[in-house]
C-alpha positions, -999 to 999 in steps of 0.1 A, spaced: -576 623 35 -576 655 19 -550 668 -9 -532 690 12 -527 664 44 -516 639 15 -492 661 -1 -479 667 42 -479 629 51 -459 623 18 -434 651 24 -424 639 52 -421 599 49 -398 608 13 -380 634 37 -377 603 66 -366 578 35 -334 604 21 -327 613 57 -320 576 63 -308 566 30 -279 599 30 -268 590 63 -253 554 46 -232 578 30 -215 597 56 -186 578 60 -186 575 20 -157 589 -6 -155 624 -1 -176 631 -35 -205 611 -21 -206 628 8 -207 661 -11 -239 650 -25 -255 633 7 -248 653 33 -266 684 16 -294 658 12 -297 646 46 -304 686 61 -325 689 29 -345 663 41 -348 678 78 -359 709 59 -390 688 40 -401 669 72 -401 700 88 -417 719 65 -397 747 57 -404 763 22 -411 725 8 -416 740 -25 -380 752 -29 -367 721 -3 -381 702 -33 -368 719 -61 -332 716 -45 -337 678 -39 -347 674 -76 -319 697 -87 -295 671 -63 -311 639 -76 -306 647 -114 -270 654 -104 -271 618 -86 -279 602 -116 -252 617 -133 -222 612 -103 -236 567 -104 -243 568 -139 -278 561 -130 -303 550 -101 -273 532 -84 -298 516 -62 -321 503 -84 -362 505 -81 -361 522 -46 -341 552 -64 -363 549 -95 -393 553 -72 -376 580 -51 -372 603 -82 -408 593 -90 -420 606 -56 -401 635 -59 -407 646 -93 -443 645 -90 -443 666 -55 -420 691 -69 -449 697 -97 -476 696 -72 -462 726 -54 -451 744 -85 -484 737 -106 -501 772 -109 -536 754 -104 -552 729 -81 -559 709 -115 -528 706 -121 -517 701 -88 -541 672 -83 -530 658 -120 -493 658 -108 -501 640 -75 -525 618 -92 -500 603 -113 -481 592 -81 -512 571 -72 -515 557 -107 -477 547 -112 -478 529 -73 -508 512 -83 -490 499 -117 -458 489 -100 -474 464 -80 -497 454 -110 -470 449 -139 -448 432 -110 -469 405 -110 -475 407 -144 -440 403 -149 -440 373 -120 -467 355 -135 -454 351 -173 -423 338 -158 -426 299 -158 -403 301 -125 -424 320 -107 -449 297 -115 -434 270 -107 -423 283 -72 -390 276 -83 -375 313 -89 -386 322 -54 -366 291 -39 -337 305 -61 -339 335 -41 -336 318 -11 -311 294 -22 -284 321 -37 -293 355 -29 -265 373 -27 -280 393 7 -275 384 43 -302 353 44 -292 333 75 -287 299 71 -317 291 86 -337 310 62 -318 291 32 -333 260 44 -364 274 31 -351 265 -2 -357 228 6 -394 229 11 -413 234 -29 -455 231 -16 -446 261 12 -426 287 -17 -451 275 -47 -476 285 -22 -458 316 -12 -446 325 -49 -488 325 -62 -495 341 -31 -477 375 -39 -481 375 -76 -518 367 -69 -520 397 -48 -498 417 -68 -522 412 -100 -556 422 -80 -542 451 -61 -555 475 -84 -595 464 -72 -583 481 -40 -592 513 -54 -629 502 -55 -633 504 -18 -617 526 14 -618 496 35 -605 472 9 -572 499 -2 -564 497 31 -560 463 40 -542 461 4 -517 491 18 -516 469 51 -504 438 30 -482 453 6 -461 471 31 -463 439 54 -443 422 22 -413 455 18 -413 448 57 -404 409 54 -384 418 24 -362 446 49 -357 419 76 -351 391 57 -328 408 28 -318 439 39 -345 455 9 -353 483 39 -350 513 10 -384 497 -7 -400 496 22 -400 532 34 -400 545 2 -426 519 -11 -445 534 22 -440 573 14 -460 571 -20 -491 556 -1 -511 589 10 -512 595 -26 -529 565 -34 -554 574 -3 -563 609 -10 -564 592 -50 -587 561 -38 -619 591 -27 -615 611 -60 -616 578 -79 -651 561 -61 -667 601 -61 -653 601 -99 -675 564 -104 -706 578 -86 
């Protein structure tokens, strides 16, 4: 994947993610709305691909004044990762050289790879997630829309000790996906297989398609890393 169809793809899936994402607002306090609904045709602008560099510039501009109205990413590490993406687009376009350009993107790919690495860092120090016992917790009293049926998860240790060292296993050795094309993809294929469960079974659906928008970065980033080894 070249730069510039990496730079496209991941205009479009953040543009996609704060289309979605505004519309929850619509029907919000008056202020919010002031701030979304400028967001949400913003966001048709970028997928469309009208002037992105200034489309950008103006979502950054919005999302500094976001942080201000909620006192912070009100949303936690979806809205964290959201003024990541954006951050390092808006310098991409406005970086007067391709180095520079590349450097900005680059760090995209670099921070994904490290928020799935220092999450199961983080995981694996934990003697609860060890144990399996901090994922039953989140099936026992999540405060999201688990079913009941999914709660009785809660009651079976082996299958969420198995499940618990499963993800932080994965979590810890995503980084060797770089090594390979083949190997990066099926970790992509996993990793947004997880945000997926994590949508339908929690209602986490802001991870997953913003989690997803930050991939063609770690693509295009995954062929200047194995040409950079060789």
């Amino acid at each position: 994947m070249s730069f510039d169809e990496a730079m496209r793809l991941t205009e479009i899936l953040l543009g996609f993610a704060f289309a979605q994402q505004s519309i929850e607002h619509f029907n919000s306090f008056a202020k919010e709305q002031r701030l979304f609904i400028p967001r949400f045709f913003l966001a048709l602008l970028l997928i469309a691909g009208v002037q992105a560099d200034w489309v950008l510039l103006l979502l950054f501009l919005l999302g500094l004044v976001q942080l201000y109205y909620f006192q912070g990413p009100y949303n936690g590490g979806s809205d964290r990762m959201s003024l990541l993406i954006l951050s390092c687009l808006c310098l991409a376009e406005w970086a007067p050289g391709v180095f520079w350009r590349e450097l900005a993107f680059g760090y995209l790919a670099v921070q994904l790879v490290f928020s799935y690495f220092f999450s199961g860092w983080v995981k694996i120090i934990n003697p609860e997630w060890r144990s399996g016992r901090a994922l039953r917790d989140v099936f026992l009293f999540s405060v999201y829309p688990v079913s009941e049926s999914l709660r009785l998860w809660s009651t079976s240790p082996r299958i969420l000790f198995v499940a618990a060292w499963g993800v932080m296993l994965f979590e810890l050795i995503f980084p060797l996906g770089l090594l390979m094309q083949c190997s990066l993809m099926i970790a992509l294929v996993v990793a947004a297989s997880f945000h997926l469960a994590n949508a339908c079974l929690f209602g986490l659906n802001r991870f997953f398609w913003i989690w997803l928008a930050a991939y063609p970065s770690l693509l295009w980033f995954q062929q200047r890393f194995v040409s950079a080894l060789t």
